[in-house]
KOLDO-453808 format. One record per residue (C-alpha): residue in three letters; x, y, z. Coordinates in steps of 0.5 Angstrom, whole numbers, plus 500, padded with zeros to 3 digits. Layout:
% KOLDO-453808
ALAXYZ;...
This chain:
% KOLDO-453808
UNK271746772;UNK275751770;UNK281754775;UNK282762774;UNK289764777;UNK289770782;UNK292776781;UNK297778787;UNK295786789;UNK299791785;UNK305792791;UNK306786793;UNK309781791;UNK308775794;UNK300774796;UNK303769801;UNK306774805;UNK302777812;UNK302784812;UNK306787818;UNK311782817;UNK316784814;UNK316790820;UNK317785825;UNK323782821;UNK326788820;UNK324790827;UNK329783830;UNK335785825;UNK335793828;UNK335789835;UNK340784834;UNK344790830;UNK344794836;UNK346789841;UNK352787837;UNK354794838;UNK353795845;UNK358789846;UNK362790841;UNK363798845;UNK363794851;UNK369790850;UNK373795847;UNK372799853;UNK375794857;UNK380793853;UNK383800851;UNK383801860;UNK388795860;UNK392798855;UNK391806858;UNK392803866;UNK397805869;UNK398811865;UNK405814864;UNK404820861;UNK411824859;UNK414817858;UNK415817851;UNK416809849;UNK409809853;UNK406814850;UNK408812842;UNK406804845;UNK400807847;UNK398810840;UNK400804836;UNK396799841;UNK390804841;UNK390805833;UNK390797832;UNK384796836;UNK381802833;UNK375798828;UNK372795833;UNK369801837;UNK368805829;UNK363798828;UNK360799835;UNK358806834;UNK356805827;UNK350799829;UNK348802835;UNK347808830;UNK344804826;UNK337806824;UNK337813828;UNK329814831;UNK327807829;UNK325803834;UNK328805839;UNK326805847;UNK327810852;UNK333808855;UNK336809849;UNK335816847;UNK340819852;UNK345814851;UNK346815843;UNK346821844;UNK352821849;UNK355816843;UNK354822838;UNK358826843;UNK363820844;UNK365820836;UNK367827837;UNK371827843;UNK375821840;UNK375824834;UNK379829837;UNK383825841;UNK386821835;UNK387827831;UNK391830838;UNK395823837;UNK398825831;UNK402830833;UNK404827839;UNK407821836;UNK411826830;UNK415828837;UNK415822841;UNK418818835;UNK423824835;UNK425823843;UNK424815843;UNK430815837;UNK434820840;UNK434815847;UNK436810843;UNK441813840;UNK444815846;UNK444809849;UNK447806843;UNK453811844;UNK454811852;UNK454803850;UNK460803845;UNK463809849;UNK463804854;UNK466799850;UNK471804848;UNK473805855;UNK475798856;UNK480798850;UNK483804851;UNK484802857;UNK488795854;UNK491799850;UNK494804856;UNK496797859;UNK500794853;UNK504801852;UNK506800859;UNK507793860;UNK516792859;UNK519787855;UNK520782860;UNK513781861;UNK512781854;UNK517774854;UNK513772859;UNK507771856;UNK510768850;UNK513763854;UNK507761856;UNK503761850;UNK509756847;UNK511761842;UNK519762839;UNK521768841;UNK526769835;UNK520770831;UNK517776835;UNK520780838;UNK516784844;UNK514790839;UNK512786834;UNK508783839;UNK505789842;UNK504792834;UNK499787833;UNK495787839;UNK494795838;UNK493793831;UNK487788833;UNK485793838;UNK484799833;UNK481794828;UNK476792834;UNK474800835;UNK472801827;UNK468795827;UNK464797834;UNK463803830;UNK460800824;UNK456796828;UNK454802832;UNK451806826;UNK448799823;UNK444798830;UNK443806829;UNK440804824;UNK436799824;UNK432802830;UNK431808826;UNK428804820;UNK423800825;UNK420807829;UNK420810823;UNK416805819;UNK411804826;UNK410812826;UNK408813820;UNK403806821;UNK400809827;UNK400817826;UNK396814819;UNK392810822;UNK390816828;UNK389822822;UNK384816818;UNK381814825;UNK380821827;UNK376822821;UNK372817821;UNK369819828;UNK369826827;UNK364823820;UNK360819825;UNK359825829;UNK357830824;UNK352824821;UNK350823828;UNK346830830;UNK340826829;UNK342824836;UNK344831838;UNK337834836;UNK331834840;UNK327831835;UNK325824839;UNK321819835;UNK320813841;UNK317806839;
C-alpha cells in the first residue's frame, strides 16, 4: 500500500496546530503584559511619594534633587503605561476601561509636568549656585577676619614681647631682629590670603561644573520624558474615545 502525503489547507502552516489556539496564546501574553504593567506602575508611585513627601516647595536644593530623582526613575513608569496600553480594545475586562483611560489622562498631566520642570531646574540651577557662592565667600571672609585680626595684633605687639618669643622658641636674637620677625610673619599672613583666595575660586569652581553637569543631565532627561508622555497621550485617544470593545 502506498502512502499518499496530505496537503496542509493553504493558511495554515502547521496541520497540527488547534484552531483557537493561537488566540488563547496571544490572550495569556496580553494578560501577562498588562499585569507586568500594573505593578511596574504600582512601584513607581510608591516610589515617587517617597521622594515627593514631605514637600518642600521654594526650597531650591529640594526642588533641583527632586527633578533629578524623579527624571532617573522615569523608565519604569514610561514602560508601565506603555504594557498596560498594550493592545488597546483587545481583551479587555470592564474594569479596565475607565482606568486606561484615566491612564491616557495621566500620560498628558505628566507630560506637562516634566516639561514644567525644565524650566524650573534652569532657575533653581541659578539659586542653588548663587547659594553656594555665597557660602564659599561668607567662608573665606571669615577666615579672612581671623588673619586680619592677627595681623592687627602683630603691629601692636612691642619689641619686648617680640624677644620674648624668640626666647622662648630658642632662637638668637642677633640673627632676627624684632622687624624682621614681624615682616615675615606679615609675610606668611599675606601669602595665607592669596592662597585662600585661589582656593576659593577653584572650590567656586568645581561646584559650578558639577551643577552645571547635573542641570543639564536632568533638564534633558525632563525635556525627552516630557515628550514621550505627552507621545503616549496622543497615541492613547483610543482610551479617551467612547468607542468600547469588551471581551
Amino acid at each position: 500500500m502506498t502512502l499518499m502525503p496530505v496537503n496542509s489547507p493553504k493558511g495554515n502552516k502547521n496541520p497540527f496546530s488547534q484552531e483557537g489556539g493561537g488566540n488563547s496564546g496571544l490572550l495569556r501574553t496580553m494578560q501577562t503584559v498588562r499585569c507586568a504593567g500594573y505593578g511596574l506602575l504600582l512601584l513607581s508611585l510608591l516610589d515617587w511619594a517617597v521622594i515627593i513627601l514631605p514637600p518642600q516647595f521654594m526650597n531650591p536644593a529640594w526642588e533641583f534633587q527632586t527633578i533629578g530623582a524623579l527624571v532617573e526613575r522615569v523608565p519604569v513608569p514610561l514602560i508601565g503605561l506603555v504594557l498596560v496600553l498594550f493592545g488597546e480594545f483587545q481583551q479587555r475586562s470592564r474594569w479596565e476601561m475607565p482606568v486606561v483611560k484615566g491612564l491616557s489622562w495621566l500620560s498628558f498631566g505628566l507630560g506637562i509636568l516634566f516639561l514644567i520642570m525644565v524650566p524650573l531646574g534652569i532657575i533653581d540651577t541659578g539659586r542653588l549656585n548663587e547659594q553656594s557662592s555665597n557660602q564659599l565667600s561668607a567662608a573665606y571672609q571669615q577666615q579672612l577676619g581671623q588673619v586680619q585680626q592677627i595681623e592687627e595684633r602683630l603691629n601692636q605687639v612691642d619689641e619686648g614681647e617680640i624677644n620674648q618669643f624668640l626666647q622662648k622658641r630658642g632662637l638668637d636674637q642677633g640673627e632676627l631682629t624684632p622687624d624682621d620677625v614681624r615682616e615675615q610673619a606679615l609675610a606668611e599672613l599675606n601669602t595665607a590670603k592669596g592662597r585662600g583666595q585661589i582656593q576659593l575660586d577653584a572650590a567656586k569652581d568645581q561646584r559650578w561644573r558639577v551643577l552645571l553637569e547635573n542641570s543639564i543631565k536632568w533638564n534633558l532627561g525632563a525635556a525627552i520624558s516630557s515628550a514621550c508622555f505627552l507621545y503616549i497621550w496622543r497615541v492613547s485617544r483610543w482610551a479617551r474615545s467612547s468607542r468600547r470593545r469588551l471581551r
